[in-house]
TIVO-317487 format. One record per residue (C-alpha): residue number from 1; chain; x, y, z. Coordinates in steps of 0.25 Angstrom, whole numbers, plus 5000, padded with zeros to 4 digits. Each point is the difference from the previous one (the first is absolute). Layout:
# TIVO-317487
 pos unit   c1   c2   c3
 NUM    A    X    Y    Z
...
# end
This chain:
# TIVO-317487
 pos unit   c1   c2   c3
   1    A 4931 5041 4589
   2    A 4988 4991 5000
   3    A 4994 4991 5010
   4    A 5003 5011 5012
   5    A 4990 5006 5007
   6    A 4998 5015 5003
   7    A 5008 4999 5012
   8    A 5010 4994 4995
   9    A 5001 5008 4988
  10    A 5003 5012 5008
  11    A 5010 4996 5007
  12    A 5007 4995 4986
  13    A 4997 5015 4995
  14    A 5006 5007 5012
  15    A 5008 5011 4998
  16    A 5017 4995 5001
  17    A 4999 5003 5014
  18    A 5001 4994 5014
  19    A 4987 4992 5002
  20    A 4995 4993 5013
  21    A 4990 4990 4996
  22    A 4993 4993 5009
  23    A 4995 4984 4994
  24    A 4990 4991 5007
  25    A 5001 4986 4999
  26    A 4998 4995 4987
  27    A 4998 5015 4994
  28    A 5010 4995 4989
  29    A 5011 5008 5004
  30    A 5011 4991 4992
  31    A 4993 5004 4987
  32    A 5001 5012 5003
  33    A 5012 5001 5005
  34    A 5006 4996 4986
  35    A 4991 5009 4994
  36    A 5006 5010 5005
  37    A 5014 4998 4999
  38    A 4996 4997 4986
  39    A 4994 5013 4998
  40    A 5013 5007 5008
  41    A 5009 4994 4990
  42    A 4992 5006 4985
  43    A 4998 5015 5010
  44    A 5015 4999 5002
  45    A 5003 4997 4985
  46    A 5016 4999 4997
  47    A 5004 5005 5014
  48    A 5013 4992 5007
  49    A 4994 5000 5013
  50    A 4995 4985 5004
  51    A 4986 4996 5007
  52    A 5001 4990 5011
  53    A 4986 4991 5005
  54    A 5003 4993 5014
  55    A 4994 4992 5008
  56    A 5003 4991 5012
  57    A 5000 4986 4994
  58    A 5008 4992 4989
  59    A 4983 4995 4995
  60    A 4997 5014 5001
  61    A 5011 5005 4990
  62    A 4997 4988 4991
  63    A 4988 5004 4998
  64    A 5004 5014 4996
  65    A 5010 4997 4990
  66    A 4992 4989 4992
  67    A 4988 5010 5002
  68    A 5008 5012 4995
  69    A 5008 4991 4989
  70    A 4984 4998 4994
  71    A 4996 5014 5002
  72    A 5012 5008 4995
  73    A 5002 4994 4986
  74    A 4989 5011 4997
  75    A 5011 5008 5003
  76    A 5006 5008 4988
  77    A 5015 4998 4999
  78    A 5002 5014 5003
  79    A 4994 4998 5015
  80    A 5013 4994 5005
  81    A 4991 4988 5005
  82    A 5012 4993 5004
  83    A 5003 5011 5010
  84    A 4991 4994 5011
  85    A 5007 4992 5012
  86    A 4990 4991 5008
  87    A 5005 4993 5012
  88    A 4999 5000 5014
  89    A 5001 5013 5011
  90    A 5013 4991 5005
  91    A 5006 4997 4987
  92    A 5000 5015 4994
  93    A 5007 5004 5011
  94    A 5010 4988 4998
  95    A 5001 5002 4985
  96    A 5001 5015 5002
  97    A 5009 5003 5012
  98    A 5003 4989 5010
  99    A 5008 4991 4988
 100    A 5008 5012 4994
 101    A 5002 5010 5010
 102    A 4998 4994 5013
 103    A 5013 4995 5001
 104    A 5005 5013 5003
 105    A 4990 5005 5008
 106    A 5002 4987 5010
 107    A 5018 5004 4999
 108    A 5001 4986 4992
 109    A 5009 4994 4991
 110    A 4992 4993 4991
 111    A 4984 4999 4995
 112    A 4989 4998 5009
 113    A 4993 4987 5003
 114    A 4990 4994 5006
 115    A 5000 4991 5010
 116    A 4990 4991 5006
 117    A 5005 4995 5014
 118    A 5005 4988 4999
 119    A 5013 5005 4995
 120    A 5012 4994 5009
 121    A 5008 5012 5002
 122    A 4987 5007 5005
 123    A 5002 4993 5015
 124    A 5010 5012 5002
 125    A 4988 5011 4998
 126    A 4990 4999 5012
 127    A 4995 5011 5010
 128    A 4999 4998 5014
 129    A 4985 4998 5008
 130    A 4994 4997 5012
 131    A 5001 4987 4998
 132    A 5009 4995 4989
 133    A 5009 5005 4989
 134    A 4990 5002 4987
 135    A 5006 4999 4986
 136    A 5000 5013 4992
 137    A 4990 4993 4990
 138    A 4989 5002 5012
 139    A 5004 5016 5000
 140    A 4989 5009 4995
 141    A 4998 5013 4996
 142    A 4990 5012 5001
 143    A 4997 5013 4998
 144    A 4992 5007 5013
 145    A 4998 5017 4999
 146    A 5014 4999 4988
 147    A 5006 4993 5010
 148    A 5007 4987 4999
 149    A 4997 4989 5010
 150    A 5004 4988 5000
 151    A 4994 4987 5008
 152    A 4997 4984 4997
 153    A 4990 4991 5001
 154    A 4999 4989 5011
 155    A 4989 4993 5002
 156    A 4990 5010 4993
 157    A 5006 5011 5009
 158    A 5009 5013 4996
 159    A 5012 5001 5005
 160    A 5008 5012 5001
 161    A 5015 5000 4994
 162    A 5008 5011 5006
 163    A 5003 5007 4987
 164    A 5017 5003 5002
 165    A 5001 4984 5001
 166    A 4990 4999 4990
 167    A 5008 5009 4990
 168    A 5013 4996 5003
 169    A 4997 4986 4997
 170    A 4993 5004 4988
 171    A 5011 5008 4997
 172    A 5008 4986 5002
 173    A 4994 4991 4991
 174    A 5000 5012 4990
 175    A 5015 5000 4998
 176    A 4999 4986 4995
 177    A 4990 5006 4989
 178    A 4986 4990 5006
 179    A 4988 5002 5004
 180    A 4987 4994 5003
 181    A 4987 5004 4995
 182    A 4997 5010 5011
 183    A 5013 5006 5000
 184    A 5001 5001 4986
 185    A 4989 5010 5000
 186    A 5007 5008 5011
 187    A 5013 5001 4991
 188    A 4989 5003 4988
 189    A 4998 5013 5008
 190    A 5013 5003 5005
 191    A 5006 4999 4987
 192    A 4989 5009 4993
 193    A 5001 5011 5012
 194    A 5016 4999 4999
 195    A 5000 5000 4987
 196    A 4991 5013 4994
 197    A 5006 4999 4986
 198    A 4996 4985 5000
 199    A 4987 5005 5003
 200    A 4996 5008 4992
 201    A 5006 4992 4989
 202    A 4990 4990 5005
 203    A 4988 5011 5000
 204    A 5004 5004 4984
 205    A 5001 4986 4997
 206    A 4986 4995 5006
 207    A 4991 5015 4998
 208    A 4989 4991 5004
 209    A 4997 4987 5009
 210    A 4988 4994 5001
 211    A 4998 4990 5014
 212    A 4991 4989 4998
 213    A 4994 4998 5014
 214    A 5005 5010 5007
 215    A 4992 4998 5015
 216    A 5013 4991 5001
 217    A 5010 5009 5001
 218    A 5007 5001 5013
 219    A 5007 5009 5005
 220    A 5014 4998 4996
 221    A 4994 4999 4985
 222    A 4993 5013 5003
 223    A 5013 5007 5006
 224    A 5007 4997 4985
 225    A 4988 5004 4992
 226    A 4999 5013 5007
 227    A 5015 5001 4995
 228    A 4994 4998 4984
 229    A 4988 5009 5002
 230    A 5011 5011 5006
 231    A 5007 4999 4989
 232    A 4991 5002 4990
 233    A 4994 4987 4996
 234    A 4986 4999 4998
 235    A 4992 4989 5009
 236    A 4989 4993 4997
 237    A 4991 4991 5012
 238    A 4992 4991 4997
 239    A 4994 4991 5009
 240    A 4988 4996 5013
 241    A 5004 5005 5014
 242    A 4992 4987 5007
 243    A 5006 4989 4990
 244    A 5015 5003 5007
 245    A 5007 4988 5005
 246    A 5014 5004 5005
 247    A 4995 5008 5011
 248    A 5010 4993 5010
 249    A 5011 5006 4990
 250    A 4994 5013 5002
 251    A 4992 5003 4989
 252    A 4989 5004 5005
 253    A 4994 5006 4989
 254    A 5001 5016 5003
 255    A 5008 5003 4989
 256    A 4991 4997 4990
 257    A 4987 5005 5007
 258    A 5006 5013 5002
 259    A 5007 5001 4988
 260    A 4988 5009 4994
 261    A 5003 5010 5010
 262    A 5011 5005 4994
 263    A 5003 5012 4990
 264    A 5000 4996 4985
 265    A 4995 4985 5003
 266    A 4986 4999 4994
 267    A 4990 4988 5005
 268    A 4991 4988 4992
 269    A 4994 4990 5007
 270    A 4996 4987 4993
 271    A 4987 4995 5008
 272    A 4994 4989 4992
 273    A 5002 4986 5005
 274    A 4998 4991 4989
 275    A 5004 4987 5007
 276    A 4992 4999 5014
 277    A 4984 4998 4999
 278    A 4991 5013 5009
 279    A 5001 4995 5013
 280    A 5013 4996 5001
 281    A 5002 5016 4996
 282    A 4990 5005 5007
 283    A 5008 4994 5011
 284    A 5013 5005 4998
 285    A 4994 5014 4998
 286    A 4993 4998 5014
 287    A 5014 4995 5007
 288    A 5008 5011 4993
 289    A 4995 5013 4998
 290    A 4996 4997 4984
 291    A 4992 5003 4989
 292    A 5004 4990 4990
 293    A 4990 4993 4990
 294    A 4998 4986 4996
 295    A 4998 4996 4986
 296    A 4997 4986 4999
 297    A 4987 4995 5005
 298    A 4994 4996 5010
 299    A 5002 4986 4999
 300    A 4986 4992 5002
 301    A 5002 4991 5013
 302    A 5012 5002 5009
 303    A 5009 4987 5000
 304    A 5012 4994 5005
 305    A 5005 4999 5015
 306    A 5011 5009 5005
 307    A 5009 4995 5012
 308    A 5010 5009 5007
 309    A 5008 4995 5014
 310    A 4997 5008 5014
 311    A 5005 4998 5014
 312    A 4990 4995 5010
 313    A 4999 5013 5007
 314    A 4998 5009 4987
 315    A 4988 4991 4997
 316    A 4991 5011 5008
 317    A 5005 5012 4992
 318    A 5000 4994 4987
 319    A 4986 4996 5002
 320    A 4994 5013 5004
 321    A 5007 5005 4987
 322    A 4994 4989 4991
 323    A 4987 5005 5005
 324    A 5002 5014 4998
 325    A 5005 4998 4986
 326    A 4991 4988 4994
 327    A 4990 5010 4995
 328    A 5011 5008 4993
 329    A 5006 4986 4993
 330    A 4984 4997 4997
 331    A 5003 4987 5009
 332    A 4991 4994 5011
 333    A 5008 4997 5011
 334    A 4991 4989 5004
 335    A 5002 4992 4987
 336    A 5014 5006 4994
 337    A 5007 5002 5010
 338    A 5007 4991 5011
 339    A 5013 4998 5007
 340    A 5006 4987 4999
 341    A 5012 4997 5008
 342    A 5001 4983 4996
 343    A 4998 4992 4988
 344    A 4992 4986 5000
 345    A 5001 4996 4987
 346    A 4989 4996 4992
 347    A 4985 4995 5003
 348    A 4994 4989 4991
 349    A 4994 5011 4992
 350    A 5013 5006 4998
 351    A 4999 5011 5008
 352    A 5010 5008 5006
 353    A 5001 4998 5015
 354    A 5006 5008 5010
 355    A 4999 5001 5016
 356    A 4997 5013 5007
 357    A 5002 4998 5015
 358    A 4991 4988 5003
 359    A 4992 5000 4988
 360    A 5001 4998 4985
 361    A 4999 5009 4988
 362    A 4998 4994 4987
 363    A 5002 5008 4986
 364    A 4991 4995 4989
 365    A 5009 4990 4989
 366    A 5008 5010 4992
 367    A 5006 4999 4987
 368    A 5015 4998 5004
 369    A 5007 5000 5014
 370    A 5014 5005 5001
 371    A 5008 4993 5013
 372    A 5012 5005 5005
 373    A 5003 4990 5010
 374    A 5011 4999 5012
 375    A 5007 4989 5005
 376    A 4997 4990 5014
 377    A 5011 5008 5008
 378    A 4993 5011 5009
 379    A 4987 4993 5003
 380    A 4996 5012 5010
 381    A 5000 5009 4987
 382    A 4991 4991 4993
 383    A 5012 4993 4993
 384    A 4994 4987 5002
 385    A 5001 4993 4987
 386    A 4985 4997 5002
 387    A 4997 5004 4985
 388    A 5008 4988 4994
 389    A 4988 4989 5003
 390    A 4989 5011 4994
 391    A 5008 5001 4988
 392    A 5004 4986 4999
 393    A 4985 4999 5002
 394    A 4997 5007 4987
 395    A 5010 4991 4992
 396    A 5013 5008 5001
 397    A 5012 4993 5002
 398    A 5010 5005 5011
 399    A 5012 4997 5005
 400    A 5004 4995 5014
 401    A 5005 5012 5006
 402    A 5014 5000 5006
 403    A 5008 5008 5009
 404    A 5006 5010 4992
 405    A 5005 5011 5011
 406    A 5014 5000 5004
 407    A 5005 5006 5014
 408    A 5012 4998 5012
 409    A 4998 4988 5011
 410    A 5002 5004 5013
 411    A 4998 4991 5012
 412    A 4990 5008 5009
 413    A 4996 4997 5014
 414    A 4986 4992 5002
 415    A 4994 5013 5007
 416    A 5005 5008 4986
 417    A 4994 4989 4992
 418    A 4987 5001 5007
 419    A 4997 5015 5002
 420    A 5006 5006 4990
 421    A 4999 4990 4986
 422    A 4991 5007 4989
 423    A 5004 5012 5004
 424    A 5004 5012 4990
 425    A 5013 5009 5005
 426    A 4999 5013 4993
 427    A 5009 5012 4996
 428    A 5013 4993 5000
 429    A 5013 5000 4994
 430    A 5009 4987 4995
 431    A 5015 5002 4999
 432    A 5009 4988 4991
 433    A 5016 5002 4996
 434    A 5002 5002 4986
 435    A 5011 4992 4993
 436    A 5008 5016 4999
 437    A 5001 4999 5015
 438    A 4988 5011 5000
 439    A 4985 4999 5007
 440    A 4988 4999 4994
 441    A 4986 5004 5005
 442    A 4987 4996 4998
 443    A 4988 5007 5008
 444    A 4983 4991 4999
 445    A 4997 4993 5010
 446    A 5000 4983 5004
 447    A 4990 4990 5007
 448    A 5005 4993 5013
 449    A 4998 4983 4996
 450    A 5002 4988 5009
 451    A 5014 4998 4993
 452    A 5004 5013 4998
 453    A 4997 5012 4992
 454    A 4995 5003 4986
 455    A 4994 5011 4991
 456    A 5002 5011 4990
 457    A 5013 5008 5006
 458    A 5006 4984 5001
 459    A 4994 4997 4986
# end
C-alpha cells in the first residue's frame, strides 16, 4: 500500500472491526477509504458476505468506484473483488430493501417507486396546516429520543405534523406502492423493523459497511443503521464533525462523534491536511477545538481578495471578529482585509473598485475577475445594470437588456400604486385549477408593481 502516510496506514491495518475515524479536511480520507475496503476484501478471502462504501453523493460514489476499479486489480482472484457495492446511503437501501420488499411492508400491490412531486395524481395526497393544504412531497420525517416526528418546512421554519394524520396519509400513498425521497427512507426502516428475517438476511449479506462522510447522516439514516449494527453488521464511520452540511435535515453529526464511545468500536483519526496552507489550519484549529497539521508551506506572500455578502447591521460583529482573527489567519486587517458592500468597476489602472459607505476601496489589479452579474429590475438591491457601460467600457460586447419577467396585470387604485409599488409580499400561497379539476399550490413570495404583481411563486 504505498503512497500512504502513517495514519492512514493504520487505519487500512485496523483490525475487521467497527472503526470511527475521524478526517480533516483534506487528511486524504477517500484514499483511504478504498484502501481499506481494499484490504477488507483480501482479509475476507472467499467469504460470500459483500462490502458496501457509501457516501452521500452521485461524485462522491464515482470517485469510489473508478478509485476501487484501479486499486483492486491487485486483488488476487480468490479475494472476491467483485464482492464490493459502492453507492449511495439512499440507494443501498433502495436496491436492498425499499424496491424488493417494500411493497409488502407499504400493503401494496405492486413494486415501490419514487416520485418526485409533480406527479398528477399527487394533488389527492396533501395534509392539512394553519394556512394551507401542503403536498405530501413537503412531509418530513425525523427521529427525536426513538421517537418518530414528523413536521415541514415553510419558510425556514419547523412545522409540526400531527403524526395520526401524518401516518395515515403516509400510509395512503403507500398502498399505491410510491414514495418520495423522505418517505422512502421511513418505509426503509418500517420494512427492516417489520420484516426481521429481511434483516438479518440484509446483516449476512453486507457483514460490513463502510460510510464515506458519515457527520451527514441524520437521524432517519441513523435509526436504520442502528437496525444493521443490531443485527450483526459491522460499521465503519468515517468522516469530519465540522464539515457536515445537512444540518437542517437533522444530521447534526453526533453519531459519528460519539460513535467511539461504544463497546467493540475502536478510534483513528487522520489529522494531516495536505490541502489548506498553516494559517488557514491554524484557524480552524482555533474556531474548532483542533489539532490538525498543515503540510504545504507557507506560501511566500499572501494573495488574492476574498469577498463574502453581510447585512448592514452584522457589519459591527463581523468586524470585531476579523480583528480578533487577523493574527490567526496571518493577515493585517488594515491592508487585507475590508468589507465591500458595492462594486465601481475599474480605475484607469485597472483596479478593482468598490464603495464602502461613502468612501471607496480599491483592490490592486488582479490576474482575472469573476463577475456574477444581476439584471436592472430591483434597483434598491443594487440590481441597477450599472455594470453594462464598465464592461462595455473594457471592449465587451453586451446585449440590450429586455424585460424578461412575467406576472398578472391588475388595475390597482392610484393610492395602491403609489404607496405600495416595489414592495415584496412574503410567506404566501398561490392557488390555479388544474386541467383534472384538482388545485394546485405554490407557496414564495411576489412583489406588488404599478400594473400588477410579479415574482418567484408567479414565475
Amino acid at each position: 500500500m504505498s503512497g500512504l502516510t502513517p495514519e492512514q496506514q493504520d487505519v487500512v491495518d485496523a483490525p475487521m472491526v467497527p472503526l470511527c475515524v475521524i478526517a480533516c479536511a483534506g487528511s486524504g480520507k477517500t484514499k483511504t477509504a478504498v484502501h481499506r475496503v481494499v484490504r477488507m476484501r483480501r482479509n475476507l478471502g472467499e467469504a460470500r458476505g459483500r462490502v458496501a462504501l457509501l457516501s452521500f453523493s452521485n461524485v462522491a460514489v464515482d470517485t469510489f468506484r473508478k478509485a476501487y476499479d484501479d486499486l483492486a486489480s491487485s486483488l488476487p482472484s480468490t479475494a472476491g473483488r467483485s464482492r464490493v457495492d459502492i453507492d449511495t446511503l439512499d440507494g443501498f437501501i433502495t436496491t436492498n430493501v425499499i424496491r424488493p420488499h417494500g411493497h409488502r411492508t407499504m400493503k401494496s400491490s405492486r413494486s415501490a417507486f419514487l416520485v418526485t412531486g409533480g406527479e398528477a395524481f399527487l394533488e389527492n395526497f396533501k395534509f392539512p396546516t394553519s394556512s394551507f393544504p401542503q403536498s405530501i412531497k413537503a412531509l418530513n420525517l425525523a427521529f427525536l429520543n426513538g421517537k418518530e416526528v414528523f413536521f415541514y418546512l415553510f419558510n425556514e421554519q419547523v412545522n409540526l405534523v400531527d403524526a395520526s394524520i401524518a401516518r395515515n396519509l403516509i400510509a395512503k400513498l403507500g398502498r399505491t406502492g410510491a414514495y418520495t425521497h423522505d418517505l422512502g427512507r421511513y418505509w426503509a426502516y418500517r420494512t427492516l423493523k417489520e420484516q426481521p428475517k429481511l434483516l438479518a438476511a440484509v446483516s449476512r449479506r453486507y457483514p460490513h459497511i463502510v460510510i464515506d462522510e458519515a457527520q451527514d447522516i441524520g437521524s432517519v439514516h441513523e435509526a436504520i443503521l442502528e437496525l444493521l449494527i443490531g443485527a450483526g453488521s459491522c460499521v465503519t464511520l468515517i468522516g469530519d464533525p465540522n464539515q457536515g452540511i445537512y444540518e437542517f435535515a437533522g444530521a447534526d453529526g453526533k453519531f459519528l462523534s460519539k460513535y467511539h464511545e461504544r463497546a467493540g468500536v475502536q478510534q483513528r483519526s487522520l489529522k494531516k491536511n495536505f490541502r489548506s496552507a498553516p494559517s488557514i489550519v491554524d484557524l480552524a484549529n482555533d474556531l474548532c477545538g483542533r489539532d490538525d497539521v498543515a503540510v504545504r508551506p507557507a506560501p511566500a506572500t499572501p494573495h488574492g481578495a476574498f469577498f463574502t455578502g453581510y447585512k448592514g447591521d452584522l457589519l459591527g460583529e463581523w468586524t470585531l471578529g476579523a480583528f480578533k482573527t487577523r493574527t490567526l489567519a496571518g493577515y493585517e486587517y488594515n491592508k487585507n482585509i475590508f468589507f465591500a458592500s458595492v462594486w465601481r468597476g475599474w480605475n484607469a489602472a485597472g483596479d478593482l473598485v468598490f464603495r464602502i459607505g461613502d468612501r471607496e476601496a480599491v483592490v490592486p489589479r488582479p490576474d482575472a475577475t469573476i463577475l456574477a452579474l444581476g439584471g436592472a429590475s430591483w434597483p434598491q438591491l443594487g440590481s441597477d445594470a450599472a455594470w453594462v457601460r464598465w464592461v462595455m467600457g473594457r471592449g465587451v460586447k453586451i446585449a440590450p437588456l429586455r424585460p424578461a419577467n412575467c406576472g398578472f396585470d391588475v388595475a390597482w387604485t392610484p393610492v395602491m400604486r403609489q404607496k405600495f409599488a416595489g414592495q415584496p409580499v412574503k410567506s404566501v400561497a398561490m392557488k390555479l385549477p388544474t386541467p383534472s379539476g384538482g388545485e394546485r399550490w405554490r407557496q414564495g413570495e411576489f412583489v406588488v408593481t404599478e400594473t400588477g404583481i410579479e415574482g418567484g411563486v408567479v414565475y
